[in-house]
Backbone bond lengths (Angstrom), bond angles and torsions (degrees), N, CA, C in turn:
res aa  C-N    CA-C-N  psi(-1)  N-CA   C-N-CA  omega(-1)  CA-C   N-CA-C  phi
1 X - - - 1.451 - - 1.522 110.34 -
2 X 1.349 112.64 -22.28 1.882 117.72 -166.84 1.603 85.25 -79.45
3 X 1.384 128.80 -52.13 0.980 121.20 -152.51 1.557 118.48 -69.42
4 X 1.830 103.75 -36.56 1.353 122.14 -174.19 2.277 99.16 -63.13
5 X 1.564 110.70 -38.45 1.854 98.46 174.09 1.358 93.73 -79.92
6 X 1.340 157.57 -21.71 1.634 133.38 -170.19 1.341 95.03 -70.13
7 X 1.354 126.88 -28.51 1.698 123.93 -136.93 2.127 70.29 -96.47
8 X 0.967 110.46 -75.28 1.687 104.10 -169.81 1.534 103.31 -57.67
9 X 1.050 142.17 7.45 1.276 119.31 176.42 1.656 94.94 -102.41
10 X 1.725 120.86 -34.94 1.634 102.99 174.43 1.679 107.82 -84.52
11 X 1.254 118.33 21.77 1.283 113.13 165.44 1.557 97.94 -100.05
12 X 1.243 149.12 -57.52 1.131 147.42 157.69 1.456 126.94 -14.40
13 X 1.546 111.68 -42.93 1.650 125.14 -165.79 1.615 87.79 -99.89
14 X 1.351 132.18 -20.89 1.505 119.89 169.51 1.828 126.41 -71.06
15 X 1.540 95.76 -25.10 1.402 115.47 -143.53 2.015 74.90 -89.98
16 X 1.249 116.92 -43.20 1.494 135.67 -158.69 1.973 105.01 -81.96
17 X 1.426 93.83 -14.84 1.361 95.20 168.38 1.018 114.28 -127.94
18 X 1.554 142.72 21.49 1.254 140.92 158.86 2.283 92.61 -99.75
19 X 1.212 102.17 -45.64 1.684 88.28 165.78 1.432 144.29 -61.68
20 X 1.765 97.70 -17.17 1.689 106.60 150.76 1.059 117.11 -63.25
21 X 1.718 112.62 -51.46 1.201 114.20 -169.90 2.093 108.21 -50.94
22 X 0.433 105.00 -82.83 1.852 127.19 155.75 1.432 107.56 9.96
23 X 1.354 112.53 -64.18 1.193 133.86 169.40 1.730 124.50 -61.99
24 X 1.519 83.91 -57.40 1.964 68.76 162.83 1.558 128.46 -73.68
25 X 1.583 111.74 -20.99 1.421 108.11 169.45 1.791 107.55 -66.03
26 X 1.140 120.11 -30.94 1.221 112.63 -169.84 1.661 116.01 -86.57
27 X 1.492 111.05 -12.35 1.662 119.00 173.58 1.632 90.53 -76.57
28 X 1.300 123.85 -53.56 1.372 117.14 170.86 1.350 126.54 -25.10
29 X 1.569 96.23 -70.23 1.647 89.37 -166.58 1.654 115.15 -64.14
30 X 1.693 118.02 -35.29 1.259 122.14 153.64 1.043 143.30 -23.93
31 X 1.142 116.25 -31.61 1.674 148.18 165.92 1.616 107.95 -61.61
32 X 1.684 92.87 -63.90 1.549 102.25 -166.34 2.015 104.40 -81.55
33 X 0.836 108.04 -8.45 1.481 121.93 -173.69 1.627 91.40 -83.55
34 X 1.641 120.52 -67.13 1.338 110.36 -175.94 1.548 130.25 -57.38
35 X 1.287 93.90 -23.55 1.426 112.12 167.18 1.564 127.88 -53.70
36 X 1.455 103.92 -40.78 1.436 124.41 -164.14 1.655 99.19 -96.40
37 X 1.193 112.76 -40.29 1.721 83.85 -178.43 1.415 118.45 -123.74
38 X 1.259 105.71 54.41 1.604 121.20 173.29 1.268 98.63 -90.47
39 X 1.813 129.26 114.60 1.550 108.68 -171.44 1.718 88.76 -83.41
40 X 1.652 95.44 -172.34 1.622 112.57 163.62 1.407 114.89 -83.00
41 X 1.797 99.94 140.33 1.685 98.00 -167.31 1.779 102.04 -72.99
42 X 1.105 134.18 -172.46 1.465 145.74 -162.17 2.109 78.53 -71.33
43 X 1.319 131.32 -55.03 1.428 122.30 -148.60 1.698 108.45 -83.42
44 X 1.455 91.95 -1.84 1.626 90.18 179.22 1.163 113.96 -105.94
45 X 1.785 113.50 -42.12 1.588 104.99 150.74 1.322 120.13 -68.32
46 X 1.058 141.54 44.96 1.593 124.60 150.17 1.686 105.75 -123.26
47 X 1.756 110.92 -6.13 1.522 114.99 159.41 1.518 117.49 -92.11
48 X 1.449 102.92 -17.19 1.852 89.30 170.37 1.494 108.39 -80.29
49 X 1.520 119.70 -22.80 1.774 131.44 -165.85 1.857 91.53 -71.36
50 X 1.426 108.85 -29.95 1.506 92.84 -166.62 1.529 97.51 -95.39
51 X 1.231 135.29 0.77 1.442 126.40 138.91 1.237 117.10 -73.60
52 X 1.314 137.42 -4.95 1.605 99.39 -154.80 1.659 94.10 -123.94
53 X 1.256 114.35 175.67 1.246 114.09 -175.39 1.574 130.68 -127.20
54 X 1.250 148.84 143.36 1.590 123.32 -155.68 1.934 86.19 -111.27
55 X 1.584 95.79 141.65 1.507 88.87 167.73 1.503 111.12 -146.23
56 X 1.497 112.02 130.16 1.114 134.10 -149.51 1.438 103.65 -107.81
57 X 1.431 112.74 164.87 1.507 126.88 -169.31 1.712 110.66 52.88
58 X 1.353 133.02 49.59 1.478 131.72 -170.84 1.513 88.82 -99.14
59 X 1.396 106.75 134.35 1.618 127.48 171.46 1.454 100.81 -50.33
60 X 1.161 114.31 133.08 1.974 125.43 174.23 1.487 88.37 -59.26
61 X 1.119 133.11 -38.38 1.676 116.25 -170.77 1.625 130.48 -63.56
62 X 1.430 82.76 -31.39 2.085 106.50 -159.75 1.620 102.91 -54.45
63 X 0.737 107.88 148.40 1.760 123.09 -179.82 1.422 92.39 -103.82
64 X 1.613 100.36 163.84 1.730 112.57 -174.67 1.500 94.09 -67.93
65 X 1.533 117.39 -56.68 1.840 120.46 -168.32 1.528 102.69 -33.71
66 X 1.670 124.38 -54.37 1.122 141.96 -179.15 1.919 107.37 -59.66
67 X 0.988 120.80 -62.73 1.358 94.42 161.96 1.732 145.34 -73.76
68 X 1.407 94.25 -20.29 2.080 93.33 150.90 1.493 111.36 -69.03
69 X 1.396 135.44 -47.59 1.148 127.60 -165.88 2.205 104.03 -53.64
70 X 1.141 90.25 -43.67 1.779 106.95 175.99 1.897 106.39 -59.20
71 X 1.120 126.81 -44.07 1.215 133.45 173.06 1.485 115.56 -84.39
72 X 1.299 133.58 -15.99 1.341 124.90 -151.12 1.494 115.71 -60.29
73 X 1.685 108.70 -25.08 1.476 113.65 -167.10 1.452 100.51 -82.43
74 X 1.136 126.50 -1.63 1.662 125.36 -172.06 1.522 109.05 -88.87
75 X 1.331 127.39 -2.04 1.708 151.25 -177.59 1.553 120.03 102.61
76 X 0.967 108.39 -156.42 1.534 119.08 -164.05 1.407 105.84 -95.12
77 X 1.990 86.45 119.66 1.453 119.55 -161.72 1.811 105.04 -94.19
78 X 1.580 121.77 106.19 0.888 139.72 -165.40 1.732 110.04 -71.02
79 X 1.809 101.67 -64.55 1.868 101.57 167.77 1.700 73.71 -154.62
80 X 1.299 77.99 160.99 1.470 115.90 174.12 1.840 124.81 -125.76
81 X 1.332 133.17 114.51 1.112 115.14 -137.63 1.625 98.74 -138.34
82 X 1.503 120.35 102.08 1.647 110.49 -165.85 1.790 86.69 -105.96
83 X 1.310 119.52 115.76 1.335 124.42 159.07 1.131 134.43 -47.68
84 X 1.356 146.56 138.22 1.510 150.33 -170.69 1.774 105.83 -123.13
85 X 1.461 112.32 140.01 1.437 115.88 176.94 1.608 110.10 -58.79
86 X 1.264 155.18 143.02 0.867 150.99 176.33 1.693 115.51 -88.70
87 X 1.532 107.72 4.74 1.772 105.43 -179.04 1.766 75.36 -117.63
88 X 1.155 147.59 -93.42 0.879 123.61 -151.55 2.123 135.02 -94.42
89 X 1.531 97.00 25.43 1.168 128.91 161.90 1.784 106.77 49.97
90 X 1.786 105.76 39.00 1.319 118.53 179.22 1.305 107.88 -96.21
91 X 1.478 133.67 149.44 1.491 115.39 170.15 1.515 113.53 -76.42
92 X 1.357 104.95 146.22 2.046 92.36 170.77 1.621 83.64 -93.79
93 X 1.878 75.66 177.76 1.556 108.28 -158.99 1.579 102.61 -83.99
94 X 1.289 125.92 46.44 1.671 123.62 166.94 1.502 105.27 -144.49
95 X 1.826 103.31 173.05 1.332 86.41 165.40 1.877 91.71 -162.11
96 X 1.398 111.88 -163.37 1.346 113.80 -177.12 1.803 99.15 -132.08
97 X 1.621 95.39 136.55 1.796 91.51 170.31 1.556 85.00 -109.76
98 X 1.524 119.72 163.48 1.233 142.74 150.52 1.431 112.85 -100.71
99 X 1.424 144.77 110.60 1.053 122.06 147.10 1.340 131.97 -106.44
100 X 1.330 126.88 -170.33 1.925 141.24 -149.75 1.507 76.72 -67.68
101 X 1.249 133.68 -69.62 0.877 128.41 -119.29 1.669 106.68 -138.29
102 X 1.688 119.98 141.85 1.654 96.51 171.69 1.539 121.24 -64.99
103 X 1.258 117.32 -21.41 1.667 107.44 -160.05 1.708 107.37 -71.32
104 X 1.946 104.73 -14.77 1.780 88.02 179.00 1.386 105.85 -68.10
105 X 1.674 115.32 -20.29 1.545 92.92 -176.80 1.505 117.43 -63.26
106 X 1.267 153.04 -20.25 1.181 136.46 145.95 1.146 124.99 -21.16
107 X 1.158 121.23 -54.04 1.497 134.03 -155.76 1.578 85.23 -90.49
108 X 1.210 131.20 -50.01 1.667 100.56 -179.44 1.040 105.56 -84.04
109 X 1.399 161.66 87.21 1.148 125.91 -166.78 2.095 63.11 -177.50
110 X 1.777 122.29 -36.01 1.274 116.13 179.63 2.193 101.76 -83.73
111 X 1.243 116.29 11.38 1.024 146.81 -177.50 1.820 113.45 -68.82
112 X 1.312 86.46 -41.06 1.932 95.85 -169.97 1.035 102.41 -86.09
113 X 1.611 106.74 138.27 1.028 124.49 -173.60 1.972 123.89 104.05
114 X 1.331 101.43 5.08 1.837 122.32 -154.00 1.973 77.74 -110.59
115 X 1.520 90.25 137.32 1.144 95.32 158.66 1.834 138.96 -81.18
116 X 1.144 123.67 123.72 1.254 128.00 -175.41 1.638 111.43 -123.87
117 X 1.515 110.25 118.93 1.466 136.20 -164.25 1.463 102.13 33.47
118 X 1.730 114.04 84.54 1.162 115.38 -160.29 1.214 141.48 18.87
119 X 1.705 126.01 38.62 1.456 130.30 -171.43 1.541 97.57 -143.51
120 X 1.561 120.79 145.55 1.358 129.48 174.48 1.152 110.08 -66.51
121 X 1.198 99.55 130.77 1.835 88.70 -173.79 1.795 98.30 -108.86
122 X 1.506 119.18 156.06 2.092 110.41 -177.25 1.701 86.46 -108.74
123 X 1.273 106.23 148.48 1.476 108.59 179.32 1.325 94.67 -114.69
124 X 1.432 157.56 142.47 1.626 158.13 113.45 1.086 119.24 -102.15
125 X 1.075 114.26 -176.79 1.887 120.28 -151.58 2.143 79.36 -105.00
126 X 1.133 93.75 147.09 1.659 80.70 179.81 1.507 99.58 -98.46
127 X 1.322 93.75 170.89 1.911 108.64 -163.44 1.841 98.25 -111.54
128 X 1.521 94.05 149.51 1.628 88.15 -176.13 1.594 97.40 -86.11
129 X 1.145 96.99 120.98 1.867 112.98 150.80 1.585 106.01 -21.17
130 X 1.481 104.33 109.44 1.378 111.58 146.36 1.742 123.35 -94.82
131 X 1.173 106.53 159.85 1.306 97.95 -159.55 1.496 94.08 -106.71
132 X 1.730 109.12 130.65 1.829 123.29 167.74 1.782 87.94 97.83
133 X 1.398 105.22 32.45 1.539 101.81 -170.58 1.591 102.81 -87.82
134 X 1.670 100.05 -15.62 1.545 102.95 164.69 1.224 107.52 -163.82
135 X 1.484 103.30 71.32 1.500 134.64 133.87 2.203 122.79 -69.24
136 X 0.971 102.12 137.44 1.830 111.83 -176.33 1.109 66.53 -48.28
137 X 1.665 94.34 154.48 1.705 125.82 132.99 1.362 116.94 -62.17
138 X 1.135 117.52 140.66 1.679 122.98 146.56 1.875 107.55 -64.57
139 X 1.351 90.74 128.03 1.499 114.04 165.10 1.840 118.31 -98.02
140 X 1.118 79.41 -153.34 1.886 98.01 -179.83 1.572 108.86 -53.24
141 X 1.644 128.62 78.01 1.209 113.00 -169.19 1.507 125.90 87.16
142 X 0.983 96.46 1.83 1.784 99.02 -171.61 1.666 125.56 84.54
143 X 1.694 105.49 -3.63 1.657 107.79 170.75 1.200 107.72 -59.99
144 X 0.991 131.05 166.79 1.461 146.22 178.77 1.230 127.09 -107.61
145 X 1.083 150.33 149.17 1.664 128.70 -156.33 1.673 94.81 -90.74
146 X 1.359 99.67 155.84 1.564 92.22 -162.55 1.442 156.08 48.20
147 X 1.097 84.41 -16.79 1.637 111.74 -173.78 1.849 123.13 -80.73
148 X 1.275 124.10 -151.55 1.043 114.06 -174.88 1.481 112.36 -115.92
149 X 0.837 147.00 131.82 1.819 158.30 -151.14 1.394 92.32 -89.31
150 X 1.434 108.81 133.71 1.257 115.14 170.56 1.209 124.08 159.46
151 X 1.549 134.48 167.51 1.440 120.82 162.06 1.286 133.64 -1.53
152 X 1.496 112.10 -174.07 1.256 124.56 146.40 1.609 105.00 -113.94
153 X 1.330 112.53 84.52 1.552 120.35 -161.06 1.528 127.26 76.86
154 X 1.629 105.25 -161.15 1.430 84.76 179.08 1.936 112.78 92.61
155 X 1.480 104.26 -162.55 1.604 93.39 155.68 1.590 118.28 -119.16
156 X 1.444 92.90 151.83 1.877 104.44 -156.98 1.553 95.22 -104.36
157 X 1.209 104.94 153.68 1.655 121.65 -167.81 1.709 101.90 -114.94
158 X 1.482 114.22 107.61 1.680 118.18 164.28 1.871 98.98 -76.24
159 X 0.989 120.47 137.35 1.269 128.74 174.36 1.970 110.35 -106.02
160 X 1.216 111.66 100.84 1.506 102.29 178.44 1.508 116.24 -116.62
161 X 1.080 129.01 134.61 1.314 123.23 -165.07 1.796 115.47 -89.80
162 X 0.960 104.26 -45.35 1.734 94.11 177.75 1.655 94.61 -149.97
163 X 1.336 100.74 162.17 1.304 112.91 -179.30 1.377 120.50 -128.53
164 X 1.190 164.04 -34.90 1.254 162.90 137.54 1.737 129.15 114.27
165 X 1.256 110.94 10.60 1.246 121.55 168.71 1.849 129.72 19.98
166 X 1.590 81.24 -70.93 1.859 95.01 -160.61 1.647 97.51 -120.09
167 X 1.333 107.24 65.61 1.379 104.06 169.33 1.822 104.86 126.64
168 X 1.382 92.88 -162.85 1.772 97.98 177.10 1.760 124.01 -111.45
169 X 0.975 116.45 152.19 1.129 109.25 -156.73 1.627 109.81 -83.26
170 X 1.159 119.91 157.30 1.818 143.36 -164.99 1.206 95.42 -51.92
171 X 1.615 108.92 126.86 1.321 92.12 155.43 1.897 109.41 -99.26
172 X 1.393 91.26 170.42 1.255 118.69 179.30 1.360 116.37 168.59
173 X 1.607 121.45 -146.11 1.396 125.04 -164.35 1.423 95.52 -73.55
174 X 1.395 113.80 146.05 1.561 118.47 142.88 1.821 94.66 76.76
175 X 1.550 112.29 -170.23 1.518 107.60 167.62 1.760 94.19 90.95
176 X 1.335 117.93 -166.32 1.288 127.10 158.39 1.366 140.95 -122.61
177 X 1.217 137.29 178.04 1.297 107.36 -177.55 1.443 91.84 -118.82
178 X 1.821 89.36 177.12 2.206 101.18 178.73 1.655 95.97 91.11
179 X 1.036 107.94 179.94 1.269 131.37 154.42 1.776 128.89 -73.19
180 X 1.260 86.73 130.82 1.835 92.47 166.60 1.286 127.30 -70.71
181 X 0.492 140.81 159.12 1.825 132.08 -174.32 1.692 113.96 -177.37
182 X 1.426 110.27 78.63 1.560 107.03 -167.49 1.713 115.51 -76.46
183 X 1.761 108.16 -5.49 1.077 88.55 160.58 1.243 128.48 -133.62
């Protein structure tokens, strides 16, 4: 019987130190998790925007190393950030530097126009994102061009005018001509 509580009591003191263990990996990642997706409030992104710079025409090939190495003399390169389409996970051809400080943007900014992997590259100071800066217009009522008539949510109304089943449709005024054929 002594032996059967020693045997559960070092099963107990194992179980109690693999769940510390556990715990501090998991205050860890918590740490690094809160860290990571706190965005910037509106006043901090519009002081990293007046460091950073947008640069246009970048070869689909170029790696980030490859575009700091191209900037490096303009000062100290904070991140460098070449965007990828999210449906077909290609990079497009631009990207954004951030740097330490505003005054390198001068210095890249005498940059545009320099060739990069044989292509002109445009350098500008990048602009802070406004938001609905390319949102549709509202049209006639709020329809949408082409699109489907209706709310702003809710349930949406397809409008179809004739359909043609068992044959081709009448002629006469107006209407279309040929055959219908919806599929």
């Amino acid at each position: 019987m002594a032996q059967y509580d020693n045997n559960c009591n070092s099963i107990d003191m194992e179980l109690e130190a693999e769940a510390a263990v556990l715990r501090d990996i998991q205050n860890k990642m918590a740490e690094k998790m809160a860290a990571k997706t706190v965005p910037p409030t509106a006043e901090e992104q519009k002081e990293i925007d007046a460091r950073s710079v947008f640069v246009g025409n970048v070869d689909f090939g170029s790696s980030i190393a490859e575009v700091e190495e191209h900037f490096k003399g303009c000062g100290v390169i904070i991140r460098t950030t070449i965007p990828k389409d999210k449906f077909t996970k290609r990079q497009k051809n631009f990207a954004y530097i951030e740097f330490e400080s505003s005054e390198s943007i001068e210095n890249a900014l005498v940059m545009n126009g320099s060739l990069f992997r044989a292509r002109q590259i445009v350098v500008t100071a990048k602009r802070t994102n406004v938001p609905g800066m390319g949102a549709p217009r509202g049209g006639r009522g709020g329809a949408t061009r082409g699109g489907v008539r209706g709310g702003r949510g809710g349930q949406q109304t397809v409008v179809v005018k004739y359909v043609y089943v068992n044959g081709t449709a009448p002629r006469g005024r107006g209407g279309f001509r040929g055959r219908f054929n919806p599929y």
